[in-house]
N, C-alpha and C positions, 0 to 999 in steps of 0.2 A: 607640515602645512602651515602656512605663513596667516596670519591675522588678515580679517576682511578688507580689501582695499577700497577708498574712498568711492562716493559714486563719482566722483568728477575724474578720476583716475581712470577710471573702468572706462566714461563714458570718452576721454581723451584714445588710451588705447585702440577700442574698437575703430573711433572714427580716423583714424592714423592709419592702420588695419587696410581699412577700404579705400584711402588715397591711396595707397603703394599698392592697391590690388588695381585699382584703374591706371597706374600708370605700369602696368606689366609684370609686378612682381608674385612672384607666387607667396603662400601665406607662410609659409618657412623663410623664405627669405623676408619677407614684410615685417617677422620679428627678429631673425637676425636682426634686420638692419637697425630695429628701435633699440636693441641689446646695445649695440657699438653705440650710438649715442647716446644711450641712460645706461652708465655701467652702473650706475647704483642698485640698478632690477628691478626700479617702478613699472616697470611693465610687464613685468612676473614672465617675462623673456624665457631663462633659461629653466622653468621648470614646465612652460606649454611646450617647448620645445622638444624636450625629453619625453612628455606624454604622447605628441602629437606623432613622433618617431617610433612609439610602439603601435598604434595603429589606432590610440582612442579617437572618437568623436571630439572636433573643437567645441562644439555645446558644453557635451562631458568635461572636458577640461577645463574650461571657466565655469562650471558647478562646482569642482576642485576649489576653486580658486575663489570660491564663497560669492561670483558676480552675481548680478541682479537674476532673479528668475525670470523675470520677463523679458529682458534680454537674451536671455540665452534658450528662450522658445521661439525667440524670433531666428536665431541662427539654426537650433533643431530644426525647422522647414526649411531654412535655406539650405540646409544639408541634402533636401529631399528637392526640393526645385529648380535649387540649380542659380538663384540669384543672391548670390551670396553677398556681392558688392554691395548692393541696396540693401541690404537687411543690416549688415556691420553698420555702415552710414548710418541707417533709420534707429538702430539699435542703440548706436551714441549715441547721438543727437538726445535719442529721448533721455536716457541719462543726463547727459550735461543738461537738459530743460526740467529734470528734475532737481539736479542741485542748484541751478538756477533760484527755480519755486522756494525751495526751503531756505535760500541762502536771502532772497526777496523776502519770505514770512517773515524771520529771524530780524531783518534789518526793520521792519513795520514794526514789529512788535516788541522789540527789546526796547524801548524810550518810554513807551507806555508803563512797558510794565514795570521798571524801573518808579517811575512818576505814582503806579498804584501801591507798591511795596511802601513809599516814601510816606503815601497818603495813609495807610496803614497802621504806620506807624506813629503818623502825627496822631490817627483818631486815638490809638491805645494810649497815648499820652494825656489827651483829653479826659479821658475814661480814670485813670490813676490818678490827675495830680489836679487839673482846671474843673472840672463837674463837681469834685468832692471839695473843692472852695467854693465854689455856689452855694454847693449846701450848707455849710459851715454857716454861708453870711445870712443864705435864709433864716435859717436856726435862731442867729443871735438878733437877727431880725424882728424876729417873729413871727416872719412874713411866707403868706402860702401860694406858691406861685398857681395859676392858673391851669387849668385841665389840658390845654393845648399846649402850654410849655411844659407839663410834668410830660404829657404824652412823646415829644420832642426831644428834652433831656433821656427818656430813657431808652428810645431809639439810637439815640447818639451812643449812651452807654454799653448798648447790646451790641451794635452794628459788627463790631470784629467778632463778638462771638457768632453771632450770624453768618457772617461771611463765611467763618471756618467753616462751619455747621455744614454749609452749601457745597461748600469744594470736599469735603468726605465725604457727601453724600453723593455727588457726584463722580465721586473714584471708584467709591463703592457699584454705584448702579453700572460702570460703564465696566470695569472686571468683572462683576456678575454676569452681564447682557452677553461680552464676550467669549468667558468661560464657556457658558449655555451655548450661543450658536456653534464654539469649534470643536464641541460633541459633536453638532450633526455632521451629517454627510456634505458633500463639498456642493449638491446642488441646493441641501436644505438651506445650506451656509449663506447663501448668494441670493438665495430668494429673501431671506432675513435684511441682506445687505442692502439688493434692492429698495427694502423701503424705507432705510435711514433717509432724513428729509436730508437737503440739499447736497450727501454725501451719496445718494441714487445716481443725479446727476452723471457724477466724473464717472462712477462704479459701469454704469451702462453703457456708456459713451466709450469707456476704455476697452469693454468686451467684446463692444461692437466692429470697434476701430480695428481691434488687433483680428480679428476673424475674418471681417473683411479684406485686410493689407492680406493674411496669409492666404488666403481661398484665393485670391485674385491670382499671386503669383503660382499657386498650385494649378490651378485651374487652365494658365497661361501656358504651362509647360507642361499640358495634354495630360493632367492628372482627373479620375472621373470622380466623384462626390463618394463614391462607396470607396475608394484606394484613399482621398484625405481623410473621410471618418477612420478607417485601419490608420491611418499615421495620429493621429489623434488620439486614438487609444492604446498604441504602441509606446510613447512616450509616458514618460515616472514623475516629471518633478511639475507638473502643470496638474495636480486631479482634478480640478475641475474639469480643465477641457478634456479630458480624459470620459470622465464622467457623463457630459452633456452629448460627447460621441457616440456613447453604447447608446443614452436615451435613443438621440435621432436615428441608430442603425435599429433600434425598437421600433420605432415608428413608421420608417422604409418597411422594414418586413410585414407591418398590421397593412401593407398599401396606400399610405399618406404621400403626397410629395415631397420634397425637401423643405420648400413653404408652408406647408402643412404642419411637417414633424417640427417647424422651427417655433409656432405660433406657441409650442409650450414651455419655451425657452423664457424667461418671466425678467433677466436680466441683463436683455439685450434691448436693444430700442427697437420700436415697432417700426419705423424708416425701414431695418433693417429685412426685416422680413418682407414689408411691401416691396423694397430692390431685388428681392429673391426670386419674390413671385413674379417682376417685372423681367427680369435677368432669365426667367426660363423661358418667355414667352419670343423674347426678340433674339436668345443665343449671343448676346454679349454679357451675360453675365460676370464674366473676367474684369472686365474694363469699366463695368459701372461699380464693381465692388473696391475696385483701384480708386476712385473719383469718391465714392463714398467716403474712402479711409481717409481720405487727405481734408474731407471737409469736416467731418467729425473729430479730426485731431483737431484744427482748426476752432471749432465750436468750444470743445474743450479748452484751450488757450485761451480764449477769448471769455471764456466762463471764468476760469480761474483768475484773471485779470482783473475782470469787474469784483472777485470777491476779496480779493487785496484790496482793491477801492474802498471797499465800506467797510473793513474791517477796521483799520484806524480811526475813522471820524467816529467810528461808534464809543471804540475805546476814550477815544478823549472827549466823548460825550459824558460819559460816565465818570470820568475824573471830574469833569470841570462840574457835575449832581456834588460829586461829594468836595469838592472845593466851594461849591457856598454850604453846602451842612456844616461847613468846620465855619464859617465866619457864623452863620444864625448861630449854632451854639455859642458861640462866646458875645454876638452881640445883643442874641434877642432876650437873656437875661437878665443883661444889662438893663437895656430900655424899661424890661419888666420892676426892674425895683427903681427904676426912675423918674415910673409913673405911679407906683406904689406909694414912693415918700413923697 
């Protein structure tokens, strides 16, 4: 088995997949065909091919092949409903929109941090060789600098041990936090996740989206609510939804609705459940869960946008604090024994 391939590899693949499946090819031939033009076997060609020729599941096969899991749950129901073209599509796309993201973070935030590492550096320098000549010349001075510039200088002096301070303690608390919830069960897990602050957001918005996009096309191609919970719990490499299936087939069996059994679902957005309960009442429910998914990925996109936005100015907010602490240390000193003599 070959090393994980990129996500933008992955997410090229798939959406190449579903052109040559809309333009008539079947999905053997749609990697043939990427075979002959990438002999190199970036697109892990001749070994789905061999799989797919003994009879596994394409899902299964790119789980093989180490691709995204959420990916490849989106093709597990296209296996089951039948739209398969839409899901490869849907299913790159959000790949490539993921490497996107990270490729976007990466470029925002590498200058800064560069710029903080720098600043860093300067302060330890401070610290070592300019603070302890201050002192030296108070010394020979005689001279006692005041309450607010001792208070000042030794902030200065501390500040990198601080900062470290901060970031282990911060490593620490966040492997711990982690550790702790991936003991629990996969709904305790998610309820936990739920209520990390602006990281609920994406977490609920993405659960909601992908339930909706699946139920919709299940639902479209005459599948009943009790047959998608059995495919939901049928499926290994997703537990959660695994997990949140038995729940709701719990909650069917005590006589809840599907709106009902959904209201205890804690990590899905509540839109969600109000469209359910809307969706049983009118019998479109297929078509507004379509309409939902599209506006919530959107919501999402548009979230993550604005948090790109503020993430920079914040950072070089924070540079340009500790770019005048490096000038007041070295010039309010100064002035201090200026006015002194």
């Amino acid at each position: 088995m070959r090393n994980r391939k990129s996500i933008a590899d992955q997410g090229n693949f798939l959406t190449r997949i579903s052109e040559l499946l809309t333009n008539g090819f079947s999905i053997s031939e749609a990697i043939q065909f990427l075979q002959h033009i990438d002999p190199k076997g970036n697109y892990f060609s001749h070994f789905i091919l061999e799989e797919l020729q003994k009879g596994i599941p394409l899902h299964e096969v790119l789980l093989k092949e180490k691709f995204d899991k959420n990916a490849c749950s989106q093709i597990y129901f296209a296996e089951k409903h039948g739209h398969m073209i839409e899901a490869l599509k849907e299913a790159g796309n959000y790949l490539l929109k993921k490497h996107k993201d990270i490729t976007t973070l990466w470029k925002l935030l590498r200058y800064p941090i560069l710029l903080l590492i720098i600043l860093f550096i300067v302060i330890s320098l401070l610290k070592t060789i300019l603070l302890p000549q201050f002192e030296s010349i108070y010394e020979s001075l005689n001279y006692t600098p005041s309450k607010q510039l001792q208070l000042f200088l030794y902030l200065m002096q501390h500040i990198p041990n601080y900062f470290l301070y901060f970031i282990l303690l911060f490593i620490i608390m966040f492997l711990t936090f982690f550790s702790y919830i991936y003991r629990k069960s996969p709904i305790e897990r998610a309820r936990w996740l739920s209520k990390i602050p602006f990281y609920n957001f994406y977490y609920k918005h993405y659960n909601s989206q992908f339930l909706a996009r699946e139920w919709s096309f299940l639902l479209k191609s005459g599948f009943s609510i009790h047959e998608i919970l059995l495919l939901m719990e049928s499926q290994h490499f997703r537990p959660l939804l695994r997990d949140t299936a038995k729940e709701l087939h719990h909650q069917l069996l005590l006589g809840k609705t599907i709106s009902e059994a959904f209201t205890n679902i804690v990590f899905i957005e509540k839109q969600f459940v109000i469209l359910i309960r809307h969706g049983e009442k009118n019998g479109k429910l297929d078509q507004e869960l379509f309409y939902y998914s599209q506006i919530s990925l959107k919501r999402m996109e548009e979230h993550i946008h604005t948090i790109f936005q503020i993430i920079q100015p914040i950072i070089f907010m924070i540079i340009g604090i500790f770019l005048i602490a490096i000038y007041m240390s070295i010039l309010f000193p100064m002035f201090q024994m200026i006015d002194a003599v």
